[in-house]
N, CA, C and O atoms as a Maestro MAE file, in Angstrom:
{
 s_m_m2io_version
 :::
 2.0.0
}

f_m_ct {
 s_m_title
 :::
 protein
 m_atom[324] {
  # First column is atom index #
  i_m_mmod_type
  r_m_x_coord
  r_m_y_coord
  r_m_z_coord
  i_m_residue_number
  s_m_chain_name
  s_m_pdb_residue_name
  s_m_pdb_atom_name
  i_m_atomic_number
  :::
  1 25 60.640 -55.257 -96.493 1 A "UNK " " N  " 7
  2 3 60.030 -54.367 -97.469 1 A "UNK " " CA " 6
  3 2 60.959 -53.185 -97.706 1 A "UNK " " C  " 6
  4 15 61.722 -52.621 -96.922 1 A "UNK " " O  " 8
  5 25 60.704 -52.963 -98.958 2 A "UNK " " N  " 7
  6 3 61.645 -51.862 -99.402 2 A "UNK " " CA " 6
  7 2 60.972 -50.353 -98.350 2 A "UNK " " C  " 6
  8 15 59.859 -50.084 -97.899 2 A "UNK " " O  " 8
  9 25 62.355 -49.644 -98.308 3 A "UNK " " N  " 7
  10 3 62.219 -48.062 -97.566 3 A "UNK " " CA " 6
  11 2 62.339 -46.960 -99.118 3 A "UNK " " C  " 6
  12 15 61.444 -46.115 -99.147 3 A "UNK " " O  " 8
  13 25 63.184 -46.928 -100.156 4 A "UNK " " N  " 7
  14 3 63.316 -46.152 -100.665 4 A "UNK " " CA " 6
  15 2 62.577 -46.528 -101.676 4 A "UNK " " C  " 6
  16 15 62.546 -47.687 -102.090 4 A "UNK " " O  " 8
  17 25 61.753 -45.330 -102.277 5 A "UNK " " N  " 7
  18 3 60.248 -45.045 -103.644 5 A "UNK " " CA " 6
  19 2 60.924 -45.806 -104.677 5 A "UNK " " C  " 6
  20 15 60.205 -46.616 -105.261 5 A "UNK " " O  " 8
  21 25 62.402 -45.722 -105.118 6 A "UNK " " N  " 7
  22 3 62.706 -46.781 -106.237 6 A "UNK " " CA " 6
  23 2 62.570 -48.143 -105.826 6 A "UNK " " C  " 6
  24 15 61.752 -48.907 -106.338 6 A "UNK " " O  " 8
  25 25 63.354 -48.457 -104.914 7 A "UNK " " N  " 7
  26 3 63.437 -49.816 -104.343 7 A "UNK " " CA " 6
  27 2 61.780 -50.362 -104.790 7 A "UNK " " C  " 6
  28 15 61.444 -51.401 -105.358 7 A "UNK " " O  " 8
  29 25 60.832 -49.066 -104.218 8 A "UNK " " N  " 7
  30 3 59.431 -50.008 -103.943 8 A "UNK " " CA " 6
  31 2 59.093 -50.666 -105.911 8 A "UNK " " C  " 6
  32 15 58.770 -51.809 -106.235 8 A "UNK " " O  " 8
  33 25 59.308 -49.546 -106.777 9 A "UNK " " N  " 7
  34 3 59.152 -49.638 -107.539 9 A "UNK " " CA " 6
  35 2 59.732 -50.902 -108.649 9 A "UNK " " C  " 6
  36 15 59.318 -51.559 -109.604 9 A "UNK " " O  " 8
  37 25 60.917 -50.744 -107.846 10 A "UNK " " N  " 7
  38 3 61.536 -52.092 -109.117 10 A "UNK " " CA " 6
  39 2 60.877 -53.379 -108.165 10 A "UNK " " C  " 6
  40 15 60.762 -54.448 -108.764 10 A "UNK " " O  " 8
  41 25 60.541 -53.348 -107.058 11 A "UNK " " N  " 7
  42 3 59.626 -54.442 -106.329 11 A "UNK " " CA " 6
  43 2 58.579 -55.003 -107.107 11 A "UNK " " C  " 6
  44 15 58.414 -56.190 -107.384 11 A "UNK " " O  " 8
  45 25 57.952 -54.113 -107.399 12 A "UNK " " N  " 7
  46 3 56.532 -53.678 -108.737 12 A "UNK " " CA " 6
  47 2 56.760 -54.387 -109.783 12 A "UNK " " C  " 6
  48 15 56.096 -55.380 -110.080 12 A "UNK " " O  " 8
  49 25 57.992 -53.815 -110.625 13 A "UNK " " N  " 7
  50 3 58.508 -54.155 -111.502 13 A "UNK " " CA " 6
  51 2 58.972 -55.670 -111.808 13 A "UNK " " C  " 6
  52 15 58.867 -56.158 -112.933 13 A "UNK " " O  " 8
  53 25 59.487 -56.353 -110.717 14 A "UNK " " N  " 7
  54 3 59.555 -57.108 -110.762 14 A "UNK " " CA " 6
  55 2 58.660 -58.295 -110.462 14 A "UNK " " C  " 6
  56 15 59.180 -59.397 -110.638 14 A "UNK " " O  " 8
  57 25 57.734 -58.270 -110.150 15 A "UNK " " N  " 7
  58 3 56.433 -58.883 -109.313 15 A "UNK " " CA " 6
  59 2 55.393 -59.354 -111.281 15 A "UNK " " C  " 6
  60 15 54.731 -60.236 -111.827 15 A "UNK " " O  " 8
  61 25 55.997 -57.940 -111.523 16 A "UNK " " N  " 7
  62 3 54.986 -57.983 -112.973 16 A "UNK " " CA " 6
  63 2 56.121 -59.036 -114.206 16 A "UNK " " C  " 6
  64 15 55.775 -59.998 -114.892 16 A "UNK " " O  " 8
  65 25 57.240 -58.501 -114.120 17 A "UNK " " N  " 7
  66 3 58.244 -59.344 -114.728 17 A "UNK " " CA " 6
  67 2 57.768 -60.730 -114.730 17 A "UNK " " C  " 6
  68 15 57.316 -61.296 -115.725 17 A "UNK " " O  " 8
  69 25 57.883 -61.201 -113.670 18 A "UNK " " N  " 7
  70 3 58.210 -62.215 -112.565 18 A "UNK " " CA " 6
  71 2 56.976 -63.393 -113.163 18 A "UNK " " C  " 6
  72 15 57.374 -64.526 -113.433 18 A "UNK " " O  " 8
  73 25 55.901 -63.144 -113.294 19 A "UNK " " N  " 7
  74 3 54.576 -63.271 -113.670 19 A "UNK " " CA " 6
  75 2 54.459 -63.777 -115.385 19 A "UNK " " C  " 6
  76 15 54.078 -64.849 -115.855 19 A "UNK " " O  " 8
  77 25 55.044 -62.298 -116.185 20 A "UNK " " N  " 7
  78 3 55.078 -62.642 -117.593 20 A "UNK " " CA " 6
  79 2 55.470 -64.315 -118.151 20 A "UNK " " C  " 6
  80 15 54.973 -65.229 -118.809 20 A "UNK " " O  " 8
  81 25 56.709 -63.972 -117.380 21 A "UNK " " N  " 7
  82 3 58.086 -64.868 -117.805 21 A "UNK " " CA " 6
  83 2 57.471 -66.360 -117.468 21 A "UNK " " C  " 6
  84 15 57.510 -67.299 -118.264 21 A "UNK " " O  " 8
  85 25 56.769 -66.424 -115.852 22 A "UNK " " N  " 7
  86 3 56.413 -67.443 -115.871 22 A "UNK " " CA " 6
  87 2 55.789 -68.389 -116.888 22 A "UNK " " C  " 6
  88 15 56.214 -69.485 -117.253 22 A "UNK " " O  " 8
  89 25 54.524 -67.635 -117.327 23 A "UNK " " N  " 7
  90 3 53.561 -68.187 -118.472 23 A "UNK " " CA " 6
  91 2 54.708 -68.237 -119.442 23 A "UNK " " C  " 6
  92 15 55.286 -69.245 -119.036 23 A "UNK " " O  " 8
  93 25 55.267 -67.886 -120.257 24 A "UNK " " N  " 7
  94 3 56.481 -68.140 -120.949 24 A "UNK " " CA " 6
  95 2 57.148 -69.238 -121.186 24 A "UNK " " C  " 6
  96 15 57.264 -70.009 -122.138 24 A "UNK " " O  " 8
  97 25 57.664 -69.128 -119.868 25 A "UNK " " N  " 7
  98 3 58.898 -70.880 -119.615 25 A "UNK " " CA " 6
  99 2 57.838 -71.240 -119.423 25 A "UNK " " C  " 6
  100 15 57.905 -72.114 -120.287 25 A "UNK " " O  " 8
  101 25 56.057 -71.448 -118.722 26 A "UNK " " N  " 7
  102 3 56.152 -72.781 -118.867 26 A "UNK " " CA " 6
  103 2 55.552 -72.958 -119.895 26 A "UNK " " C  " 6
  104 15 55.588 -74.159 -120.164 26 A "UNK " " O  " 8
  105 25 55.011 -72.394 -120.627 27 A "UNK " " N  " 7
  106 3 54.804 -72.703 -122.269 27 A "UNK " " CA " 6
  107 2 55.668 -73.485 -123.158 27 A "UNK " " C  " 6
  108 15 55.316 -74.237 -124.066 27 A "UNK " " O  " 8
  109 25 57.504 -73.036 -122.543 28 A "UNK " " N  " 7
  110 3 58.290 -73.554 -122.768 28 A "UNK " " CA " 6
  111 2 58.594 -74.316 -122.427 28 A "UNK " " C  " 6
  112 15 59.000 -74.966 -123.391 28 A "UNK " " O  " 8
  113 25 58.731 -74.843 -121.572 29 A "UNK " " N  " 7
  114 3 58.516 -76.481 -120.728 29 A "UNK " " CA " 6
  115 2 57.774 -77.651 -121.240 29 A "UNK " " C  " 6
  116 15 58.058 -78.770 -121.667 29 A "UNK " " O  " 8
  117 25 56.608 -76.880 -121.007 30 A "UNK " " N  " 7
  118 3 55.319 -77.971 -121.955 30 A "UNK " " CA " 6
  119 2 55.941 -78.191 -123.187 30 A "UNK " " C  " 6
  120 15 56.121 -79.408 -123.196 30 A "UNK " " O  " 8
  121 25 56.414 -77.691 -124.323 31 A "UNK " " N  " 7
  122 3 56.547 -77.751 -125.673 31 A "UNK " " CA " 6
  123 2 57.751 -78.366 -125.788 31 A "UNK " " C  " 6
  124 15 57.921 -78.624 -126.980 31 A "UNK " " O  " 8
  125 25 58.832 -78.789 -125.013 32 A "UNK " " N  " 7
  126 3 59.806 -79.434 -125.014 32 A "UNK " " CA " 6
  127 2 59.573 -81.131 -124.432 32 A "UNK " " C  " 6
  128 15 60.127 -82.194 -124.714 32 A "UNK " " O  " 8
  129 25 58.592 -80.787 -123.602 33 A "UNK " " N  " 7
  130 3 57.897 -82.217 -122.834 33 A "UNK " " CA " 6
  131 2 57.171 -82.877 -123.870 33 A "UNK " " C  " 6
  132 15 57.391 -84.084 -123.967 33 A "UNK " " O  " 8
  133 25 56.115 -82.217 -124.905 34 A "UNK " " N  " 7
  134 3 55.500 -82.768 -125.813 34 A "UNK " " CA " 6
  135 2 56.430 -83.496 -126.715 34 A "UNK " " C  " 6
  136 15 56.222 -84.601 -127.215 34 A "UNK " " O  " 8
  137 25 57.812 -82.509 -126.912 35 A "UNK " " N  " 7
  138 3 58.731 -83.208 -127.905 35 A "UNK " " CA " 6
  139 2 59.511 -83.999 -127.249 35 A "UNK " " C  " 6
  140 15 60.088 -84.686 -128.092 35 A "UNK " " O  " 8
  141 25 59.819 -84.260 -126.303 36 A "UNK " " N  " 7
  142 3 60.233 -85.496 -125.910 36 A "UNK " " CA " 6
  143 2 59.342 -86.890 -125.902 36 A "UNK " " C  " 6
  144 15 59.684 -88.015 -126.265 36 A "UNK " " O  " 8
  145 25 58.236 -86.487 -125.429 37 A "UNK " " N  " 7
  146 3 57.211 -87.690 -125.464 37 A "UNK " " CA " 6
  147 2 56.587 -87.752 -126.697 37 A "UNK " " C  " 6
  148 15 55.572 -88.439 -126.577 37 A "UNK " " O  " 8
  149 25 56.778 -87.216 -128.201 38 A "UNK " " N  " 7
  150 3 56.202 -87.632 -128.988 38 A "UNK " " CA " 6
  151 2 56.786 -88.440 -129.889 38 A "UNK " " C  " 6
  152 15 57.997 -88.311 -130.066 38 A "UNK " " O  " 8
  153 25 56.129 -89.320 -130.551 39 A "UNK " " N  " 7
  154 3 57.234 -90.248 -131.954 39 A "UNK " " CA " 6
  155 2 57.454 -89.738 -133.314 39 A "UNK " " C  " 6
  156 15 58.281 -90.268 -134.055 39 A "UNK " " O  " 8
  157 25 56.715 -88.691 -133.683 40 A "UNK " " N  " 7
  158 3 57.298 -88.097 -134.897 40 A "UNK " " CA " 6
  159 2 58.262 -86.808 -134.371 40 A "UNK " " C  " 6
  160 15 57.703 -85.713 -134.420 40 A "UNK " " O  " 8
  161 25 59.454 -86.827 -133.945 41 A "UNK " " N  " 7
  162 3 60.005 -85.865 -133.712 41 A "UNK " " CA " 6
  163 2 60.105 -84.934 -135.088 41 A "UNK " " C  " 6
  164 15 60.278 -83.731 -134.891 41 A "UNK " " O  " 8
  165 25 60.030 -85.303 -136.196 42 A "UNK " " N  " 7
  166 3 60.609 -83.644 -137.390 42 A "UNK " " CA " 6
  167 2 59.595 -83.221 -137.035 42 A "UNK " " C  " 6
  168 15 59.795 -82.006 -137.055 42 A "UNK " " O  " 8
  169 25 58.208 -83.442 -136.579 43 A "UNK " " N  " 7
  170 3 56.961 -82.540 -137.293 43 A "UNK " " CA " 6
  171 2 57.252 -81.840 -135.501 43 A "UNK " " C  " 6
  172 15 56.805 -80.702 -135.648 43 A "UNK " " O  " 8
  173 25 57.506 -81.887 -134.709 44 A "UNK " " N  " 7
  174 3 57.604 -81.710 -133.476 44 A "UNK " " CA " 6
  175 2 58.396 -80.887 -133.250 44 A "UNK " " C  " 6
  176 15 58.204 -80.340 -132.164 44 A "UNK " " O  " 8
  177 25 59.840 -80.276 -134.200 45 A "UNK " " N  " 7
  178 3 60.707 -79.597 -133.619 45 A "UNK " " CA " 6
  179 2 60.394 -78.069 -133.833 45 A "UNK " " C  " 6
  180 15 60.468 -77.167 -132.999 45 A "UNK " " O  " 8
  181 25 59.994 -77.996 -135.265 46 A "UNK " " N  " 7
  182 3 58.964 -77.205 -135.721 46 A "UNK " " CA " 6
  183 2 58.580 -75.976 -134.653 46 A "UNK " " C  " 6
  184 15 59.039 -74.853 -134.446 46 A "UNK " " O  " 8
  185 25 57.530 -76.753 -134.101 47 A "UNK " " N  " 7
  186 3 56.990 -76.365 -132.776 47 A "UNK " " CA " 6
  187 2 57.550 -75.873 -131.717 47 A "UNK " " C  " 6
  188 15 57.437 -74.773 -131.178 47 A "UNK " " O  " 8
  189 25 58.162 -76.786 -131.471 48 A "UNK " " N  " 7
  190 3 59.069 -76.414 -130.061 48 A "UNK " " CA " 6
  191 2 60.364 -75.177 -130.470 48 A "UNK " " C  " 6
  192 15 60.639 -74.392 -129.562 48 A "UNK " " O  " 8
  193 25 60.806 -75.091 -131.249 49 A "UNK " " N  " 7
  194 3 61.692 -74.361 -132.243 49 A "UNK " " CA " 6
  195 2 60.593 -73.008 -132.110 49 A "UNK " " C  " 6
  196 15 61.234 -72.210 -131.426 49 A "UNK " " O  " 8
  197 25 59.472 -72.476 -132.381 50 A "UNK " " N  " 7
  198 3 58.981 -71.635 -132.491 50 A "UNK " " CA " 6
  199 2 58.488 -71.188 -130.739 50 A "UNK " " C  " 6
  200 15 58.298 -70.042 -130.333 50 A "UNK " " O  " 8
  201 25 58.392 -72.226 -130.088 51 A "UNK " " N  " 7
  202 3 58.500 -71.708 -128.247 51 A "UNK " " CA " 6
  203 2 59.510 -70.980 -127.863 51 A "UNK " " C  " 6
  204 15 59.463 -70.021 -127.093 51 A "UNK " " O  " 8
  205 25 60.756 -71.577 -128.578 52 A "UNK " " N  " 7
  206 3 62.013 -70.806 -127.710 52 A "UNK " " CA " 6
  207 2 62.292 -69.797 -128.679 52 A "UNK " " C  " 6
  208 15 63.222 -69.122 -128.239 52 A "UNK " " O  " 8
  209 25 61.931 -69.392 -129.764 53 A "UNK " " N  " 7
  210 3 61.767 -67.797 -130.642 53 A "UNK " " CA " 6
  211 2 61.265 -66.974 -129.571 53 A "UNK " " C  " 6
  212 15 61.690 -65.905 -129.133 53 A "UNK " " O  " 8
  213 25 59.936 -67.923 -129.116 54 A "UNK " " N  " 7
  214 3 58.983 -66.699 -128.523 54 A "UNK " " CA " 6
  215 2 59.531 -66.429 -127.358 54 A "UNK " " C  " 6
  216 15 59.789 -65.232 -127.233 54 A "UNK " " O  " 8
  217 25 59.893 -67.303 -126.168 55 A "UNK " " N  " 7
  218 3 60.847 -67.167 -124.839 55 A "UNK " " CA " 6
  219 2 61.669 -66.251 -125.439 55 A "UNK " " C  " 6
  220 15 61.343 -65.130 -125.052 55 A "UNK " " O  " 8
  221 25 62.415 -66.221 -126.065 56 A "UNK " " N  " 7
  222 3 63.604 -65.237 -126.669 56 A "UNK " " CA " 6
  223 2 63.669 -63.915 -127.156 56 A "UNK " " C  " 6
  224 15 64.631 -63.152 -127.240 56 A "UNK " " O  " 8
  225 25 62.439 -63.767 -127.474 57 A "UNK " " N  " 7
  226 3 61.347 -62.518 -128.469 57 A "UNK " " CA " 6
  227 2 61.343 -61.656 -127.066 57 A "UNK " " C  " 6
  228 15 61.931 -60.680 -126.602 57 A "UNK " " O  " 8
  229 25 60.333 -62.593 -126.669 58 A "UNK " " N  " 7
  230 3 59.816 -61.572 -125.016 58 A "UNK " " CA " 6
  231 2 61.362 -61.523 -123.569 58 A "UNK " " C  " 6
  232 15 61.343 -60.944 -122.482 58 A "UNK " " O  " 8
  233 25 62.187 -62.144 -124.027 59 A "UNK " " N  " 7
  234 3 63.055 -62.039 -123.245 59 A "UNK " " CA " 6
  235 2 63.361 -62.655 -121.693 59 A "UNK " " C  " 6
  236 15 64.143 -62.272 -120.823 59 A "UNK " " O  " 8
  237 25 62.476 -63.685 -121.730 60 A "UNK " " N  " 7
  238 3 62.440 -64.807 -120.854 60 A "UNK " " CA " 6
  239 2 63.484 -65.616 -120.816 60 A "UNK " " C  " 6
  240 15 63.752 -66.143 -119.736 60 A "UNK " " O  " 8
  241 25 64.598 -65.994 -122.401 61 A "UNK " " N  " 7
  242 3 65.658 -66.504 -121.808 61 A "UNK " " CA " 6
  243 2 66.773 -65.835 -122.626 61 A "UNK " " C  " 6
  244 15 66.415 -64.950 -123.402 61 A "UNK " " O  " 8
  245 25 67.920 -66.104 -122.563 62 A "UNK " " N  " 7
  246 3 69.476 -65.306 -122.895 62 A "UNK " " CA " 6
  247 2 68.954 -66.023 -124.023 62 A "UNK " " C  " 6
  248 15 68.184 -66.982 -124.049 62 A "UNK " " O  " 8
  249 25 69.739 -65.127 -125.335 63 A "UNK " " N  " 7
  250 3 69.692 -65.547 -126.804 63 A "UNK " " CA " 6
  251 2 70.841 -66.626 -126.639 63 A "UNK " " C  " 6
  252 15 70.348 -67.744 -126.786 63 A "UNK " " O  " 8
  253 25 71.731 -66.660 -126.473 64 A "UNK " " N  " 7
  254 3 72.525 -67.782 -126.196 64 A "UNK " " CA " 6
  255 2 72.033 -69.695 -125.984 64 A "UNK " " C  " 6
  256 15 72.366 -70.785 -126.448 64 A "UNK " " O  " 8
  257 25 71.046 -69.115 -124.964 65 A "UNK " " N  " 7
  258 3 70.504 -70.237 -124.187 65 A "UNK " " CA " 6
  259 2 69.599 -70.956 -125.351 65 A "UNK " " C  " 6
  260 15 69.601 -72.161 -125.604 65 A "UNK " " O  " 8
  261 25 68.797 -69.904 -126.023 66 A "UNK " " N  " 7
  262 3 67.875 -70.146 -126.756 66 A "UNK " " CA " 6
  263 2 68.440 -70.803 -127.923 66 A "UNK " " C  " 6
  264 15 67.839 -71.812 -128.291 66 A "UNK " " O  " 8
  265 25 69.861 -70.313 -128.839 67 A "UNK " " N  " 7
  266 3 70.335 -70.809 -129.546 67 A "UNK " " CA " 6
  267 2 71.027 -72.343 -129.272 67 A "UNK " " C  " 6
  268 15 71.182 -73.185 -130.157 67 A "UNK " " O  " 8
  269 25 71.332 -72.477 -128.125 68 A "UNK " " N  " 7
  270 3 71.639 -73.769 -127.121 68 A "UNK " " CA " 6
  271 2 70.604 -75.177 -127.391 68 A "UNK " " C  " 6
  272 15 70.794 -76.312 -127.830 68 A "UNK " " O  " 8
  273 25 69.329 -74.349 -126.826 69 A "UNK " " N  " 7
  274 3 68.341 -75.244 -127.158 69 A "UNK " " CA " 6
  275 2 67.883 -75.680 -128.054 69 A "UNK " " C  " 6
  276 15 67.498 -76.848 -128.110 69 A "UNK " " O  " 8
  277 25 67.791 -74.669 -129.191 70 A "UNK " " N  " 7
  278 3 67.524 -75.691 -130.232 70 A "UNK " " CA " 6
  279 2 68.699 -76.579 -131.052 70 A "UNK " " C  " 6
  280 15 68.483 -77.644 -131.630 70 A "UNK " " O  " 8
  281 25 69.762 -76.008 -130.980 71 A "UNK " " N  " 7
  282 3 70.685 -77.170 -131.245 71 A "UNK " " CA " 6
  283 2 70.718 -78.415 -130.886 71 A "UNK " " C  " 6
  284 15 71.112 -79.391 -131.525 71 A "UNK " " O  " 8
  285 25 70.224 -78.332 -129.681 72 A "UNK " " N  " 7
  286 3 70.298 -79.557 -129.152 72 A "UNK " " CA " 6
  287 2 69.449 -80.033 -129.297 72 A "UNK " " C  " 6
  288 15 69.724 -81.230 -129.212 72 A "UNK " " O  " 8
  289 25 67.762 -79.836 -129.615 73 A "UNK " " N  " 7
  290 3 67.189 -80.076 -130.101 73 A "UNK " " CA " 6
  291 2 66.984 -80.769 -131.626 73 A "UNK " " C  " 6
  292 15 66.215 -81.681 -131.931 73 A "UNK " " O  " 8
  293 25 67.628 -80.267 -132.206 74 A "UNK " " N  " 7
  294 3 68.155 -80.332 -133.793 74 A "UNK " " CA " 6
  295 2 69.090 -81.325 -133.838 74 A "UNK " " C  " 6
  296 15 68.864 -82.360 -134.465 74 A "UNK " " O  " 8
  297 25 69.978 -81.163 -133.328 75 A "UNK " " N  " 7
  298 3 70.894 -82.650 -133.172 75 A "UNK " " CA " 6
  299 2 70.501 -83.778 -132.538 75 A "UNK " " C  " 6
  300 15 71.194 -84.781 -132.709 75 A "UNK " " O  " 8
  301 25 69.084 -83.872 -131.509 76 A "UNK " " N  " 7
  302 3 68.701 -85.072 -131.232 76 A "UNK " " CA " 6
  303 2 67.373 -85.729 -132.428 76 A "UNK " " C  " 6
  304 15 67.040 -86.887 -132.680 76 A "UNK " " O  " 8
  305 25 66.904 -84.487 -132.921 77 A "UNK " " N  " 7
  306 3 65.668 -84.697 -133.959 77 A "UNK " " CA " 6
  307 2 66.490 -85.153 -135.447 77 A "UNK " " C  " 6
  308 15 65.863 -85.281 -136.499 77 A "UNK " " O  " 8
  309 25 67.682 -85.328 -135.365 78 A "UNK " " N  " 7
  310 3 68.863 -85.673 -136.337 78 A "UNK " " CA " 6
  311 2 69.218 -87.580 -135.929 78 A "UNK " " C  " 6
  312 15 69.321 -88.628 -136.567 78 A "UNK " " O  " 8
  313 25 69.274 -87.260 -134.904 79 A "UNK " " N  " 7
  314 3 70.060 -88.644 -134.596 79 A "UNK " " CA " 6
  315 2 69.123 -89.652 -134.478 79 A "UNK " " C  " 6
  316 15 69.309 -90.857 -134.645 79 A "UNK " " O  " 8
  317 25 67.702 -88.852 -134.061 80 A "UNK " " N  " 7
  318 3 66.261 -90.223 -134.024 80 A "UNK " " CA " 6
  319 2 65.613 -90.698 -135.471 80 A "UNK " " C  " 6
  320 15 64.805 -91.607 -135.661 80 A "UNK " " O  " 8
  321 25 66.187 -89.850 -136.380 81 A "UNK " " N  " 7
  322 3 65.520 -90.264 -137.784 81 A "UNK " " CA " 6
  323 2 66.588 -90.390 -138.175 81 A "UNK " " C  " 6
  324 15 66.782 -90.740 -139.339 81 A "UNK " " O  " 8
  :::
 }
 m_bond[323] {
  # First column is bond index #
  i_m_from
  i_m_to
  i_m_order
  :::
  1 1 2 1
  2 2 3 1
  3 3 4 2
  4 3 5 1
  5 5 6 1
  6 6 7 1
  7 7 8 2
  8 7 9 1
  9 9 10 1
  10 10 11 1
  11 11 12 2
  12 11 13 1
  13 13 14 1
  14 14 15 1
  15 15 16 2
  16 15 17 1
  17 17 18 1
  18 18 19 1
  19 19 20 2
  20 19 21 1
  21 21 22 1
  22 22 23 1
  23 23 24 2
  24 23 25 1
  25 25 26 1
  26 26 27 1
  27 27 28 2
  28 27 29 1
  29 29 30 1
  30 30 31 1
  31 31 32 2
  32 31 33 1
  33 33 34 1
  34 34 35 1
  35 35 36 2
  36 35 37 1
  37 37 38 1
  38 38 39 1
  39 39 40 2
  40 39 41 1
  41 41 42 1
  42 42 43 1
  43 43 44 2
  44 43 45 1
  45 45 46 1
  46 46 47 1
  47 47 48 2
  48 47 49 1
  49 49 50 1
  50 50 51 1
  51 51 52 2
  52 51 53 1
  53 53 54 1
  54 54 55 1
  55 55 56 2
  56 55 57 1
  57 57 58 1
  58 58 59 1
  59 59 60 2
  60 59 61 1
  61 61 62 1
  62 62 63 1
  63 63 64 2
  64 63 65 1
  65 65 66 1
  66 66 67 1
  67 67 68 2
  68 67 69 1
  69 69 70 1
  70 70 71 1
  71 71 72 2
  72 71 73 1
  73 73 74 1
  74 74 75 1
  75 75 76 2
  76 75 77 1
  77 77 78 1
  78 78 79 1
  79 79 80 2
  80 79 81 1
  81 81 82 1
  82 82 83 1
  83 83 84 2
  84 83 85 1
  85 85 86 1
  86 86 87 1
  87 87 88 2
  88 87 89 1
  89 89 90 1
  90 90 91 1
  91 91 92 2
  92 91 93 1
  93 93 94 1
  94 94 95 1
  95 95 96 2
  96 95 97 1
  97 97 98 1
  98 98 99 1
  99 99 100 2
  100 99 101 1
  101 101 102 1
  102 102 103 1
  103 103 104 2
  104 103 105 1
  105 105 106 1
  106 106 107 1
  107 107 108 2
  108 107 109 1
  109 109 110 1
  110 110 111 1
  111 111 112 2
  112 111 113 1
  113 113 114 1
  114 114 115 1
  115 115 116 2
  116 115 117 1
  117 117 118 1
  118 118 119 1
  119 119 120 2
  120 119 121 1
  121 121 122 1
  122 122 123 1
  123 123 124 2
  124 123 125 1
  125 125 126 1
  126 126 127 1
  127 127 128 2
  128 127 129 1
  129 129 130 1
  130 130 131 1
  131 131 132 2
  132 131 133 1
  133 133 134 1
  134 134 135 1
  135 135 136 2
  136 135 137 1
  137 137 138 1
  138 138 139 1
  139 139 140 2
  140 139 141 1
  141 141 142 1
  142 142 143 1
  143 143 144 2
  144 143 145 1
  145 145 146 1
  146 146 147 1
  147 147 148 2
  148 147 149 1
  149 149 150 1
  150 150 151 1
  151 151 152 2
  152 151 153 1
  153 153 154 1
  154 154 155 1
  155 155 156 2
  156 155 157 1
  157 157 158 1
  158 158 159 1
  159 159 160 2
  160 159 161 1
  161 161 162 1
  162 162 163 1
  163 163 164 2
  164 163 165 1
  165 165 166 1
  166 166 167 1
  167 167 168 2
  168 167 169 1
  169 169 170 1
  170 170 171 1
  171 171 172 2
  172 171 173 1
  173 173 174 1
  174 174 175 1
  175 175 176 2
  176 175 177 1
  177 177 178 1
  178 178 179 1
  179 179 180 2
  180 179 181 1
  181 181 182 1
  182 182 183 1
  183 183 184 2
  184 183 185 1
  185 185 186 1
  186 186 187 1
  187 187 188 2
  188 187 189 1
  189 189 190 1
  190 190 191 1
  191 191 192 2
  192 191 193 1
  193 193 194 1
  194 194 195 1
  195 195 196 2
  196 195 197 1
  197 197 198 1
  198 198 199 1
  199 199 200 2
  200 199 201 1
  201 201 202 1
  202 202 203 1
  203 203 204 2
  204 203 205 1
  205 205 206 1
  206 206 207 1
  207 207 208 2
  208 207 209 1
  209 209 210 1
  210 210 211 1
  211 211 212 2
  212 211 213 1
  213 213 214 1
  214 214 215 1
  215 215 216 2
  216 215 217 1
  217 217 218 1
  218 218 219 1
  219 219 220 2
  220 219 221 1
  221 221 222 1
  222 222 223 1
  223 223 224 2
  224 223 225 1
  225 225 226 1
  226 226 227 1
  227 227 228 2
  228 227 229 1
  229 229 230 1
  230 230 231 1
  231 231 232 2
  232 231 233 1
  233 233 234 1
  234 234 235 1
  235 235 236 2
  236 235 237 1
  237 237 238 1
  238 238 239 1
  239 239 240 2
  240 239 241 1
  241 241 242 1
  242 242 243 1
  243 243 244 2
  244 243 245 1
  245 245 246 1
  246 246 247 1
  247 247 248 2
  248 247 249 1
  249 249 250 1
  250 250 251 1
  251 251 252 2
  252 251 253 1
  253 253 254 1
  254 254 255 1
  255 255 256 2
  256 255 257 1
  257 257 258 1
  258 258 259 1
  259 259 260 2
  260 259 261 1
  261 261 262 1
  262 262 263 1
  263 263 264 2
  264 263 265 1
  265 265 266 1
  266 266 267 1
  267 267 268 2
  268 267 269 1
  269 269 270 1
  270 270 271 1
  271 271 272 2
  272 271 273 1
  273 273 274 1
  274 274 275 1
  275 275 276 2
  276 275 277 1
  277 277 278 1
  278 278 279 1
  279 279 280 2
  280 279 281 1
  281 281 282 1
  282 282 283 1
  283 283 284 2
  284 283 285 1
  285 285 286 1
  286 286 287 1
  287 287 288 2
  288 287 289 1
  289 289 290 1
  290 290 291 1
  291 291 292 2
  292 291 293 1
  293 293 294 1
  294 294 295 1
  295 295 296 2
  296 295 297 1
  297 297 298 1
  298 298 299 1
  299 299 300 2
  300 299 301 1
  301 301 302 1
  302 302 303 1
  303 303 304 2
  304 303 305 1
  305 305 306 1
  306 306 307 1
  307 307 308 2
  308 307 309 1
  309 309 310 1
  310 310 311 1
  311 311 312 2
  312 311 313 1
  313 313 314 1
  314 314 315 1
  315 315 316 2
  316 315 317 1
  317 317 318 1
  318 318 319 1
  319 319 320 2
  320 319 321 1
  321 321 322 1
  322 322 323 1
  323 323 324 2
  :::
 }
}
C-alpha cells in the first residue's frame, strides 16, 4: 500500500480508471465477436466501427490502435463480399 497522500490518490484514480475502461473494451470485444460470427458483414462493420469511435472517444484505446482496427476490419469486410 501506498505511504505518500499522492501515491494513495492516483491508487484511487486508478481503481476508477481501471473499472471505466473495462466496460469499454468489453463492449469492444463483444462487437468485434458479433462481427466475426455474423454473415452479413457490411451491415456489421457499421457497428463495430462505431465501438472503437467510442473506445477511442473515452480513451480506452491509442487512436492509432483504433485506426488499426478498423482497417483491418474494412479490409476483411472488403475481401468477404
Amino acid at each position: 500500500m501506498a505511504n505518500i497522500k499522492s501515491a494513495e490518490k492516483r491508487a484511487r484514480q486508478a481503481v476508477g480508471r481501471t473499472s471505466r475502461n473495462r466496460s469499454v473494451l468489453t463492449r469492444l470485444r463483444s462487437a468485434v465477436k458479433k462481427y466475426r460470427n455474423t454473415e452479413d458483414k457490411a451491415a456489421a462493420v457499421s457497428a463495430t466501427h462505431s465501438e472503437i469511435d467510442v473506445a477511442r472517444k473515452k480513451g480506452a484505446i491509442h487512436k492509432n490502435a483504433a485506426a488499426r482496427y478498423k482497417s483491418r476490419l474494412a479490409k476483411k469486410a472488403a475481401k468477404k463480399t
